[in-house]
N, C-alpha and C positions, 0 to 999 in steps of 0.2 A: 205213357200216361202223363211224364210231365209236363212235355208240349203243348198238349189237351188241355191242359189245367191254363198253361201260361197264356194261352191261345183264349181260351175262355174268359180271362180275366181281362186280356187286351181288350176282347171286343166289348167288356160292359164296363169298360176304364171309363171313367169322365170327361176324359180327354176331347173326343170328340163332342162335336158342338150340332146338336140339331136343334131344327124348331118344331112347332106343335104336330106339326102333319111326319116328322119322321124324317124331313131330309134335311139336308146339311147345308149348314146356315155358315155366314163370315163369321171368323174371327175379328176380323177388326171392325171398327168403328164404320159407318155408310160418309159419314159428314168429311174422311180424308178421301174419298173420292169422288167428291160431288163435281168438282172443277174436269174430271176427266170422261171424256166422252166413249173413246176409244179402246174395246178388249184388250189392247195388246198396250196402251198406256195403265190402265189399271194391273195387270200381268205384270210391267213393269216394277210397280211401286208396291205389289205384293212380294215381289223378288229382292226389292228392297228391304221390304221393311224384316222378312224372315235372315237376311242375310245381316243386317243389326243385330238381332238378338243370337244368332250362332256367331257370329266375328267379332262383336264388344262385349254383348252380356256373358255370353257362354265361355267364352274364351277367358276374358277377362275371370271369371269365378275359376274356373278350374284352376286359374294361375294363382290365386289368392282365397280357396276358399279354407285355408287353415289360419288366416289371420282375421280373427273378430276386428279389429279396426278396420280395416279394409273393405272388408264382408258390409257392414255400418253404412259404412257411404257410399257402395254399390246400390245396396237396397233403397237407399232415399233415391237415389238416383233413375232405380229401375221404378219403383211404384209412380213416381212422377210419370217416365216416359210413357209405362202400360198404362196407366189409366187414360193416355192421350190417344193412345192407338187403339186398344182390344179393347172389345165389348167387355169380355168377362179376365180379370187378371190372374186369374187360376185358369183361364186356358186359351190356351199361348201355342197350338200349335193345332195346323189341320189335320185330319183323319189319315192322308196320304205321307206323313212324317215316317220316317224311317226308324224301328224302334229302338236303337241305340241313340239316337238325337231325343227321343222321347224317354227316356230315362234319363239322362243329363235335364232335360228340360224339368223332370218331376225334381230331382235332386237339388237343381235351383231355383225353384220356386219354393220349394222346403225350407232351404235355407233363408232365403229372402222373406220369409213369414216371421220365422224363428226372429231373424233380425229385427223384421219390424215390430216383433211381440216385446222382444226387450229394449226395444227403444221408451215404448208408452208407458 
């Protein structure tokens, strides 16, 4: 039963990003890929840009995230970048994420609010 439940909640998480008609829409922004023509250059710099936020943002937080200074100037750091890249900054990761990278990812987003709550 508790699979069922966990299973249940994944699929009506937030996380995933559709649009009106029910299918699944970019995470990031159209205007970083306007200059490329090519499926497999845009594949590319989606490979990138997912591989930043697991190798700097993700790593970097799990390494630091019991030090509030630290934590601080990650989050100016990260809201800068996310608003340059992804449509929506609370979500940061596609439908096909594998659900341990999708808990980390909720966990740092959490914190990165938190931070930026007590910033203002």
């Amino acid at each position: 039963m508790e699979t069922k439940n966990f299973i249940d909640e994944l699929l009506t998480s937030d996380v995933f990003v559709k649009n009106s008609n029910g299918k699944k829409s970019s995470i990031y922004k159209r205007e970083l890929f306007a200059g490329l023509l090519l499926d497999d250059d845009k594949k590319k710099l989606r490979r990138k840009l997912r591989k930043t936020l697991q190798n700097k943002f993700l790593a970097t937080f799990l390494t630091i995230r019991k030090n509030e200074t630290e934590l601080k100037k990650l989050s100016k750091i990260w809201v800068e970048y996310a608003n340059k890249v992804y449509n929506n900054i609370d979500v940061v990761c596609e439908s096909n994420t594998d659900v341990e990278t999708q808990k980390l990812i909720k966990q740092f987003l959490e914190s990165m609010k938190n931070c930026e709550a007590k910033t203002k």
